[in-house]
C-alpha positions as CSV (number, residue, x, y, z in Angstrom):
1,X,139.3,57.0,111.5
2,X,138.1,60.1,113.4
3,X,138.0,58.1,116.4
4,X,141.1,57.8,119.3
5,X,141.0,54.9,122.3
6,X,139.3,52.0,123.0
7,X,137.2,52.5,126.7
8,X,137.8,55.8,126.7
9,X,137.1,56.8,122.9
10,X,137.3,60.3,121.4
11,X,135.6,61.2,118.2
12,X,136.4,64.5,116.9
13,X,134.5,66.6,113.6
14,X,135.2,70.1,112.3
15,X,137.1,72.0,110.0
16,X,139.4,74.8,110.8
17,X,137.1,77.4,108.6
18,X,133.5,75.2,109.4
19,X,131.4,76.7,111.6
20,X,133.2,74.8,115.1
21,X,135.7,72.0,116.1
22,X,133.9,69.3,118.1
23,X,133.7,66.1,119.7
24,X,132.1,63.2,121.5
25,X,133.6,61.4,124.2
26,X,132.3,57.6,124.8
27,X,133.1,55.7,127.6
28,X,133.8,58.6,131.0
29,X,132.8,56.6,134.0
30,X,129.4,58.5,135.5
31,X,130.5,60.4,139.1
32,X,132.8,61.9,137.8
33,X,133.0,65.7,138.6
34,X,134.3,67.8,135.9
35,X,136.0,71.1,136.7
36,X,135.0,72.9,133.3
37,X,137.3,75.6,134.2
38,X,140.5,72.8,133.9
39,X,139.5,71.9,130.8
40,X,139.0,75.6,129.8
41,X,142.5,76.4,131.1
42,X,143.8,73.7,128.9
43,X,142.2,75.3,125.7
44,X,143.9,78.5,126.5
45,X,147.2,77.3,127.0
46,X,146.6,76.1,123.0
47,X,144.1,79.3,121.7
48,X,145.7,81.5,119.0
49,X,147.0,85.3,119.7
50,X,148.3,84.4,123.4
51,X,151.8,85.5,122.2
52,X,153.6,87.4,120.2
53,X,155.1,84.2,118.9
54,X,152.2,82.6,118.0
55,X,149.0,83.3,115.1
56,X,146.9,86.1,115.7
57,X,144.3,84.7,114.8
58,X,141.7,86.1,117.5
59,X,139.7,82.7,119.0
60,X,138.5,82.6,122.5
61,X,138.3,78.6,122.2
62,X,135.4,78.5,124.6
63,X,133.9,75.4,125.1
64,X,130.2,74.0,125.5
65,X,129.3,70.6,126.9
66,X,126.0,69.6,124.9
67,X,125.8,66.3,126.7
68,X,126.7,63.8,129.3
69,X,127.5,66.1,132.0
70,X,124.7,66.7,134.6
71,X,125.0,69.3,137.9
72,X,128.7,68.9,137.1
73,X,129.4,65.3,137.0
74,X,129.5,62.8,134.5
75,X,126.2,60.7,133.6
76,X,128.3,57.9,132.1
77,X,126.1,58.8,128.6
78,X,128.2,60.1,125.4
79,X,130.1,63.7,126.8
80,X,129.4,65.9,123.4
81,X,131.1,69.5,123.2
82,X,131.7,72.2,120.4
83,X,133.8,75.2,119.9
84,X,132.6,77.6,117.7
85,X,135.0,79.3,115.6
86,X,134.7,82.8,115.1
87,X,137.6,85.1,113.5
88,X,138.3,82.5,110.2
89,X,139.3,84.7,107.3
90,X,138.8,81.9,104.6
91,X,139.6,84.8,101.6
92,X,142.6,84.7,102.5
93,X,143.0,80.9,101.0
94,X,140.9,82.2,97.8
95,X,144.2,81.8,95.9
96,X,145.1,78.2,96.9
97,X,141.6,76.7,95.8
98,X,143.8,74.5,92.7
99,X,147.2,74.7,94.4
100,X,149.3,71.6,95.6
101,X,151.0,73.8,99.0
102,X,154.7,71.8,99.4
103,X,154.7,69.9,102.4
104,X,151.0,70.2,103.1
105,X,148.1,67.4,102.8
106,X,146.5,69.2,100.6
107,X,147.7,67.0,97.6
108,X,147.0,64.0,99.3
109,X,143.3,64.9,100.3
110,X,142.8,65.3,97.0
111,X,144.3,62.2,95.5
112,X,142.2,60.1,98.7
113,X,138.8,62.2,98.7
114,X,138.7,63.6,95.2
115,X,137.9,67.3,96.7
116,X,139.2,68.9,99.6
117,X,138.3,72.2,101.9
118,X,141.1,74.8,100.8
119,X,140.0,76.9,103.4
120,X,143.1,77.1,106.1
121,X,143.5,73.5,104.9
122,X,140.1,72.3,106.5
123,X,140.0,68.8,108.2
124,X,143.7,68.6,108.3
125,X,144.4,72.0,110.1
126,X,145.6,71.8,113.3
127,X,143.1,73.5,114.6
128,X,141.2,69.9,114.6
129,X,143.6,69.0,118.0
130,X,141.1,71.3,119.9
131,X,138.7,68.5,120.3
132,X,142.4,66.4,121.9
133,X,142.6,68.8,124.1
134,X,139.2,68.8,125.1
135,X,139.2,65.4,125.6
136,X,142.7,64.9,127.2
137,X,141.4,67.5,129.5
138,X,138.6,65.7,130.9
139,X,141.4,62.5,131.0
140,X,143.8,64.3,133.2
141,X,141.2,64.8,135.4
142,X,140.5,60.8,136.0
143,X,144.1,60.0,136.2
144,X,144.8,62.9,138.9
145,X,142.1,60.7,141.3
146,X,145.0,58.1,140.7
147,X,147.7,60.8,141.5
148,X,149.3,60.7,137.9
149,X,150.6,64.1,136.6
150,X,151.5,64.8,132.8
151,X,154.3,67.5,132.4
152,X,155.8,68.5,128.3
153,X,158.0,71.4,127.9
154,X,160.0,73.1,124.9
155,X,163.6,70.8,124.8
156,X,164.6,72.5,121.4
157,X,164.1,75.2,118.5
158,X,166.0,74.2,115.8
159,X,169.6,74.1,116.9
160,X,169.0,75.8,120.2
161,X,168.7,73.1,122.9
162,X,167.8,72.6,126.4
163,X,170.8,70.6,127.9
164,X,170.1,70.2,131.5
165,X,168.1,66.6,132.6
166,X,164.2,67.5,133.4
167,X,165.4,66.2,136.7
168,X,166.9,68.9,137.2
169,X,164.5,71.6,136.0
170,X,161.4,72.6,138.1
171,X,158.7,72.1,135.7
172,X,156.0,74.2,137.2
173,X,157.7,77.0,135.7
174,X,157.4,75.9,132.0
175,X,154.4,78.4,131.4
176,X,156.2,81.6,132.9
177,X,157.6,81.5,129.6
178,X,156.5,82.2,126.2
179,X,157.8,79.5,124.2
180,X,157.2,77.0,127.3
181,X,160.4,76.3,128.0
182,X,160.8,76.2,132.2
183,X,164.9,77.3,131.9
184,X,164.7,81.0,131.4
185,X,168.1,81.5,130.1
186,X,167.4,78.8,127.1
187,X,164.0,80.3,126.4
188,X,165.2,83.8,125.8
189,X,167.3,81.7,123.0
190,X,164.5,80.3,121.6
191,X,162.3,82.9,121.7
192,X,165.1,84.8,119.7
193,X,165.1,82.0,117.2
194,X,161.6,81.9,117.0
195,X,161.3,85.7,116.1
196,X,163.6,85.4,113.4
197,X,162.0,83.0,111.4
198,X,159.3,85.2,111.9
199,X,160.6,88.2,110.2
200,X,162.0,85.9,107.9
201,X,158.8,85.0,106.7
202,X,160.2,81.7,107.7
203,X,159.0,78.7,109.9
204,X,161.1,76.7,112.7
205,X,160.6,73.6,114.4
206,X,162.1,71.8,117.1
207,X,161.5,69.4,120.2
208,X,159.1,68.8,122.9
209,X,159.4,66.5,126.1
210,X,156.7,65.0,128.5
211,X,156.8,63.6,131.5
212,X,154.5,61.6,133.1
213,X,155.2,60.6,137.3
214,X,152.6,58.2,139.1
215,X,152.1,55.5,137.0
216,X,152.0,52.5,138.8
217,X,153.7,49.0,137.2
218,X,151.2,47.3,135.6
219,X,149.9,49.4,132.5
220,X,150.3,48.4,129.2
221,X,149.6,45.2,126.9
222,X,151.9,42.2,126.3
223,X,152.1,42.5,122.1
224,X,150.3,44.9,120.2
225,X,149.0,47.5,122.6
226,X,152.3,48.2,124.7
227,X,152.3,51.1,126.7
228,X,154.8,53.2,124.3
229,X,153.3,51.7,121.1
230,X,150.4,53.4,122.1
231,X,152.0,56.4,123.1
232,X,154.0,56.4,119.9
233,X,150.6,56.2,117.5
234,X,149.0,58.9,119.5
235,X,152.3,61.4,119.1
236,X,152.7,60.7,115.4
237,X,148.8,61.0,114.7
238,X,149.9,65.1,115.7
239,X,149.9,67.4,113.1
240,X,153.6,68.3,112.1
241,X,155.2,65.7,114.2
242,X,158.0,63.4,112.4
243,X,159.6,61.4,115.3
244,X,159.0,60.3,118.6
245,X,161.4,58.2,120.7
246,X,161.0,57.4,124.8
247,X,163.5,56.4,127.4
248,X,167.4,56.7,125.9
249,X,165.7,56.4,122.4
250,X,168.5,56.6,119.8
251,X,171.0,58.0,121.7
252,X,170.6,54.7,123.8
253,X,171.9,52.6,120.6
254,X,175.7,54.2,121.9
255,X,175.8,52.4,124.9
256,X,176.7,48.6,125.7
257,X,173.8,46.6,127.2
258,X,175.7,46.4,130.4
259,X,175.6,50.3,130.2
260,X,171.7,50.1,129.5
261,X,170.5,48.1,131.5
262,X,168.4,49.6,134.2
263,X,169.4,48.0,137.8
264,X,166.6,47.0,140.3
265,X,166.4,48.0,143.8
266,X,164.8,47.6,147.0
267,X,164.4,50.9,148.3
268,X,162.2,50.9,151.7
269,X,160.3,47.7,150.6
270,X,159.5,49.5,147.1
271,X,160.9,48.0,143.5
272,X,163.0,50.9,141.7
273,X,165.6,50.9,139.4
274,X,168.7,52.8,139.9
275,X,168.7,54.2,135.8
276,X,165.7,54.8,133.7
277,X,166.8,54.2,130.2
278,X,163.7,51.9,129.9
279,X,161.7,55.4,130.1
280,X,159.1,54.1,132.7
281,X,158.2,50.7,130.0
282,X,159.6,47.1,129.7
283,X,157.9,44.7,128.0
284,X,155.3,47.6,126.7
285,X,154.2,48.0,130.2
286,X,154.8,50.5,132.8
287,X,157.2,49.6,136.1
288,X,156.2,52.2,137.9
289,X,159.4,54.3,137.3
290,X,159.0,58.1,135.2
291,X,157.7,57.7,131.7
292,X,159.5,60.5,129.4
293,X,159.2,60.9,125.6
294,X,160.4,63.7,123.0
295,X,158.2,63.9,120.1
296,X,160.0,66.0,116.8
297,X,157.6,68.8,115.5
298,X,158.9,70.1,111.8
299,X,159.2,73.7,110.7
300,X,155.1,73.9,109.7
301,X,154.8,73.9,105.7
302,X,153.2,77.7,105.7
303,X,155.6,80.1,104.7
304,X,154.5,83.6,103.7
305,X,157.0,83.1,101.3
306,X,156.8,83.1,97.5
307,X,156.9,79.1,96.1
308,X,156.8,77.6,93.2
309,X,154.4,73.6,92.9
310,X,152.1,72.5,90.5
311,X,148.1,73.1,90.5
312,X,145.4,70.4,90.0
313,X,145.4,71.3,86.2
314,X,149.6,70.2,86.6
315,X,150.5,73.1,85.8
316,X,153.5,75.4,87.6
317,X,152.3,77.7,89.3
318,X,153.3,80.0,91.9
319,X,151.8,80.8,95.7
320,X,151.8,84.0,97.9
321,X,150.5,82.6,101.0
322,X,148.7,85.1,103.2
323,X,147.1,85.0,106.3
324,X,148.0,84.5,110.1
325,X,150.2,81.6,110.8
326,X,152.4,80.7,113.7
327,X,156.3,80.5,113.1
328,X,157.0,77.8,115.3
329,X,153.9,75.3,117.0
330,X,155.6,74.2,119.6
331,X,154.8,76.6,122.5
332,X,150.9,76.1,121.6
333,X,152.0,72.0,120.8
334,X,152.3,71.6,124.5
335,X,148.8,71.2,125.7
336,X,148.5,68.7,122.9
337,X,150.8,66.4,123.9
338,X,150.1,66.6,127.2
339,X,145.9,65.4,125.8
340,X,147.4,62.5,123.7
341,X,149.4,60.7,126.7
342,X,146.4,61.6,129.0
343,X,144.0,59.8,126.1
344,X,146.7,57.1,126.2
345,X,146.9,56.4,129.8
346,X,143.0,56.7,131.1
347,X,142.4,54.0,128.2
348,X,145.1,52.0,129.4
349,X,143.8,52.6,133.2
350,X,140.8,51.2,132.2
351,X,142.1,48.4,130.4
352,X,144.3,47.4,133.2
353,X,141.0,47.4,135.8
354,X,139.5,44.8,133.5
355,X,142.7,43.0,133.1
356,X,142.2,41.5,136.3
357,X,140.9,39.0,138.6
358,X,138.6,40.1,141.6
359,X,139.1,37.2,144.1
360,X,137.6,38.3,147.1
């Protein structure tokens, strides 16, 4: 299961102290051209040590493209690509070889696999989304040719929350700011927030929100593949994440179904609808309206924090965590779930070109 999509599939290796994070993408259609600095851009935006909120871990994230990609543009053959890592200080972990961390896999790699790499917790460090990004990178680029565009943002630290409607914000301005938020005035707050758990030797977590404008009706599958199923799996398959709700998600559950229901229109020979509690999806498939999601990242389990747990001998023990750790992942979560809808959506572009008839 180190495999994402169905036409468009992503396979991802690598642990976060192995010699690189890579992947193999199956399934690009050939002509494509592939702007390499895009994709580069995208790694950036997720490298550690590009604030002072974030790890310092020191990792340009550069990426090489072993295969599929000729004179710039796709072959239609497997895309394969690695990126080396470089500044992993695995003595730091030394002491954590036969430690359970709380709220970490590493107990649960051990009871499936009967070993594990302790080693900045191997295969299930987040450093593995690189390959996501990567790949969601080289998606974004397919579904700009279909003028789609995929916007997240910070909504929330802990308690500090963005109020304002992303219709109202102007989302171009979400990286002028640290934490990614594109209100400066709420950003300053979480930044603040964000430092303090840092001193604190604490974590925080919070909120993010994506947009995604251009999607025409149409994507999406009847029953098991609909549109924010799909979207959902991808989400919760992110490190850290614990929720994920689209449309009016929970909140929606307040209102009356006469209050709910979105309203259709004719504007200018062109089906809307006048609200967009639906998020973009009825039926699991897209009507052509904004798709928006919040996904719920948790404080990350690293503290540098003394704790107490249990080693693989059962006995109590107690952890000094050291090393270079981010207090919050949201800012650098971004770019991540901006790859998984992108993977989401150019599979589901695909599907829906096959999905029908050609009568001409």
């Amino acid at each position: 299961m180190n495999s994402f999509g169905n036409l468009f599939r992503l396979s991802t290796f690598g642990e976060s102290h192995g010699a690189g994070i890579g992947g193999i993408i199956d399934g690009c259609p050939a002509g494509l051209t592939i702007d390499t600095d895009a994709v580069q851009h995208e790694l950036n935006r997720r490298k550690p040590g590009q604030s002072r909120i974030t790890t310092q871990r020191n990792e340009s994230d550069t990426v090489e493209f072993l295969s599929g990609i000729f004179e710039g543009i796709t072959t239609g053959t497997p895309i394969g690509f690695l990126i080396r890592n470089k500044d992993h200080q695995s003595a730091d972990y030394n002491n954590l070889r036969d430690a359970f961390r709380p709220s970490h896999a590493d107990y649960t790699y051990t009871q499936k696999y009967g070993n594990r790499d302790h080693r900045g917790g191997g295969r299930a460090s987040a450093r593995e989304t690189i390959a996501r990004v990567v790949g969601g990178a080289i998606a974004r680029q397919i579904l700009s040719l279909q003028g789609i565009t995929i916007q997240a943002f910070v909504s929330g630290v802990g308690t500090v929350t963005l109020e304002k409607p992303y219709t109202e914000l102007d989302l171009s301005k979400t990286d002028d700011t640290l934490v990614r938020c594109p209100d400066p005035e709420t950003a300053e707050k979480m930044i603040a927030r964000i430092e303090e758990a840092g001193k604190n030797h604490d974590t925080v977590g919070g909120t993010i929100l994506c947009v995604i404008q251009g999607v025409p009706a149409g994507w999406g599958e009847p029953v098991f593949n609909k549109l924010h199923a799909d979207l959902g799996f991808a989400m919760l398959g992110i490190n850290a994440v614990k929720g994920f709700e689209y449309g009016s998600g929970f909140e929606g559950t307040r209102l009356s179904g006469s209050e709910h229901n979105d309203r259709f229109v004719n504007e200018n020979g062109v089906i809307k609808t006048q609200t967009n509690h639906s998020g973009g999806i009825q039926g699991g498939i897209s009507n052509g309206q904004d798709i928006y999601f919040r996904v719920a990242f948790k404080p990350i389990a690293t503290l540098l924090k003394e704790q107490k747990t249990i080693d693989k001998t059962l006995q109590e023990t107690t952890i000094h965590p050291t090393g270079r750790h981010d207090p919050c992942v949201l800012p650098r979560a971004v770019p991540i779930v901006e790859a998984m809808a992108a993977l989401v959506l150019v599979d589901h572009f695909l599907l829906n070109k096959k999905s029908k008839m050609d009568n001409r």
